[in-house]
C-alpha positions in Angstrom: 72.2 35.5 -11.3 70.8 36.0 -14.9 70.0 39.5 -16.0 66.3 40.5 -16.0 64.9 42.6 -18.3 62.8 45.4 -16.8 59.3 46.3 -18.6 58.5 50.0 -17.8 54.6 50.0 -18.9 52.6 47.4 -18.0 50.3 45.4 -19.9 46.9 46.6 -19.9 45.0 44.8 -17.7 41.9 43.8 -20.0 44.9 42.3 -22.0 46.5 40.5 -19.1 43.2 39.5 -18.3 43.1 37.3 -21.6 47.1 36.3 -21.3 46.7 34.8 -17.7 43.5 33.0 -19.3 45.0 31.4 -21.9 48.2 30.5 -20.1 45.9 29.0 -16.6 43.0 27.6 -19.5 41.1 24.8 -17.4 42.9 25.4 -14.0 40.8 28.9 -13.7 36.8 29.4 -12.3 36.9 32.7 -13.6 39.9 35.5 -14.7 38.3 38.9 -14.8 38.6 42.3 -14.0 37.4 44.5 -11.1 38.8 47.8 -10.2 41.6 48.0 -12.7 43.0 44.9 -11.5 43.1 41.2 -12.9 41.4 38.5 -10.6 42.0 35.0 -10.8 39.5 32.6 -9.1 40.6 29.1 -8.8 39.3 25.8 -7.0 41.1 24.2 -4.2 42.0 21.1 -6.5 43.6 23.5 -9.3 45.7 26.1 -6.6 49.0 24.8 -6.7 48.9 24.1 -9.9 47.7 27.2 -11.3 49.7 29.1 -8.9 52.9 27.1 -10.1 51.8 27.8 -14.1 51.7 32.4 -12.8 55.3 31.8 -11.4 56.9 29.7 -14.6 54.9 30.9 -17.5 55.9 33.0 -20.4 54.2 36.2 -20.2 53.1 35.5 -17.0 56.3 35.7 -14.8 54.9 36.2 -11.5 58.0 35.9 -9.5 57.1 37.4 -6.1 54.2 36.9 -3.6 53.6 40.2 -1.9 51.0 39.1 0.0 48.5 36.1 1.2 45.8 36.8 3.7 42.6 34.7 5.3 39.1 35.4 4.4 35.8 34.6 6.0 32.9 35.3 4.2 30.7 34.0 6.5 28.7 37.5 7.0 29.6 39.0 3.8 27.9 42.4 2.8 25.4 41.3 6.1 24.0 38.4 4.7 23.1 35.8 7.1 24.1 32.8 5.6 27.0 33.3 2.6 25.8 30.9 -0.5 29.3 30.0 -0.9 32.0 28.5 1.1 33.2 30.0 4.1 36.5 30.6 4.1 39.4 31.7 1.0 42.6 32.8 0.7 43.9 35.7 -1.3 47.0 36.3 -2.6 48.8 38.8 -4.7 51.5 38.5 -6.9 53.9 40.7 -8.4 55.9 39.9 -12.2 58.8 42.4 -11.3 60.3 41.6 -15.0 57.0 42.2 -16.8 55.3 45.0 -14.6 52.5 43.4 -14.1 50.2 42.2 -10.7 47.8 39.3 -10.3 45.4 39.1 -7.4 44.4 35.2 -7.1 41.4 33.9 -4.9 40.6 30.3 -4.0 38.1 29.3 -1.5 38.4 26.2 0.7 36.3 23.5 -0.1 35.2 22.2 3.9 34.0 25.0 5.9 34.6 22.6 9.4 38.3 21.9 7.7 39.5 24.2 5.9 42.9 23.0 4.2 44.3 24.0 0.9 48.0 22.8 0.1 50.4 25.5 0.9 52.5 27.5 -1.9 56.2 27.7 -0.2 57.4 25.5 -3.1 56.8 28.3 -5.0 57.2 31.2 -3.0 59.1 30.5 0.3 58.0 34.3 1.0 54.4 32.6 1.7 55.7 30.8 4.5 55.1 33.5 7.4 51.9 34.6 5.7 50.6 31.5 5.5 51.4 30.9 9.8 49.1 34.6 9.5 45.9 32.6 7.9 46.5 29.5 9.9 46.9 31.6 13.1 44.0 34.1 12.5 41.7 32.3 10.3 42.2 28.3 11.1 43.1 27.6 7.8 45.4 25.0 7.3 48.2 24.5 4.5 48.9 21.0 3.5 53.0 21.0 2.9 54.2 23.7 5.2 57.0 22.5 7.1 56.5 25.0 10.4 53.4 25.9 10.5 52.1 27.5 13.9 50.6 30.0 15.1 52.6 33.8 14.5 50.8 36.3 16.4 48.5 34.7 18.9 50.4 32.4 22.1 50.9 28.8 21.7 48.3 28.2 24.0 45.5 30.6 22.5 42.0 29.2 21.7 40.4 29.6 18.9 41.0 32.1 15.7 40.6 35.4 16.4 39.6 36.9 12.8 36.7 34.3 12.5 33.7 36.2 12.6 32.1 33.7 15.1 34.9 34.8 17.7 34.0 36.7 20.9 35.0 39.9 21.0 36.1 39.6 24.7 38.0 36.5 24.2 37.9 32.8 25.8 40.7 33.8 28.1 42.1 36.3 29.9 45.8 36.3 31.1 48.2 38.3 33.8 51.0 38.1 35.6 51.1 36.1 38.9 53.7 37.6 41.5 53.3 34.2 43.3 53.6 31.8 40.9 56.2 34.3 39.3 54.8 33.2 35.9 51.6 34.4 33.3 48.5 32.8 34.3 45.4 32.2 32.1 42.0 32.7 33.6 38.2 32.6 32.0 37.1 36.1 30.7 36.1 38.3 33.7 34.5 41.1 31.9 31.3 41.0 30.6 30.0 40.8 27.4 28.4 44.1 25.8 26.8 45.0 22.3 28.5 46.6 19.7 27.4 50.3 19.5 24.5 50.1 16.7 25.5 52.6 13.6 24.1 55.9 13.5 22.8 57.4 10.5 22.6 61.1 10.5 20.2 63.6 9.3 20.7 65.2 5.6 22.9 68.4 6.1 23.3 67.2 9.7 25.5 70.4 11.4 25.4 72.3 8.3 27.5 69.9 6.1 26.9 68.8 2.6 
């Protein structure tokens, strides 16, 4: 295994801001940054390749995947209708040899299909992560070679972290002593409104 060389400071980020520019160039929407940390936005067409220029890149270097997770920005900030597409992924990635983090959005482009091609080429880390965003969110990732659902059961219906899901479920299951087996049945309880958020009175119980 070659030797690494290990950067103690990082790069500031306004200035990895402008590195990660000029290295993605055309592949990026939009590199800025938003609470100390750079953010990459790319389009679903440019992902694996600007994802694949992060990890191989001088000064870039990105050589782990910490994380990859589903969004859906259906009722974002309690908008009604959000402008944009529906659903994104976001992923962060760590340069261990240069100190330095990325955090990398890309929304899908069909909100009744969302696909975006999957980045285990480049990160076989990704693979279980993205099982998590297929699993919770429906998104699916063109070029994963096992992906299935992770959390939910084989059988489940429907995506549980979509924000159209019923809290109470489709289904309900429990064990059987007949049948000596689980049994799914339709959702016995019934549905009921999510307590409405209270706003308390300034200096409410003597607090300030």
């Amino acid at each position: 295994m070659a030797d690494i060389t290990i950067h103690e400071h990082a790069i500031a980020p306004r200035a990895l801001r402008d590195r990660v520019a000029q290295r993605l160039q055309n592949k990026a929407q939009d590199v800025s940054v938003m609470l100390g940390q750079v953010v990459v936005t790319v389009s679903p067409e440019d992902y694996l390749a600007a994802m694949q220029t992060l990890h191989n890149a001088e000064g870039c270097r990105f050589e782990q995947l910490i994380d990859l997770c589903g969004v859906d920005y259906s009722e974002y900030r309690g908008q009604e209708r959000w402008p944009g597409p529906r659903y994104a992924v976001v992923s962060h990635l760590l340069s261990v040899s240069l100190n330095q983090r990325v955090r990398v959005r890309v929304f899908c482009a069909n909100d009744e299909f969302p696909v975006l091609p999957s980045v285990t080429p480049i990160w076989s880390g990704a693979n279980w992560f993205e099982r998590e965003a297929f699993d919770l969110f429906g998104i699916m990732f063109e070029g994963h070679t096992d992906l299935r659902r992770i959390l939910t059961d084989y059988g489940f219906v429907g995506h549980p972290l979509r924000k159209d899901f019923p809290l109470s479920g489709h289904v309900e299951m429990r064990y059987d002593p007949q049948r000596q087996r689980v049994v799914y049945e339709p959702v016995s309880i019934e549905p009921r409104e999510v307590t409405p958020r209270i706003i308390r009175e300034e200096h409410y119980g003597g607090l300030h």
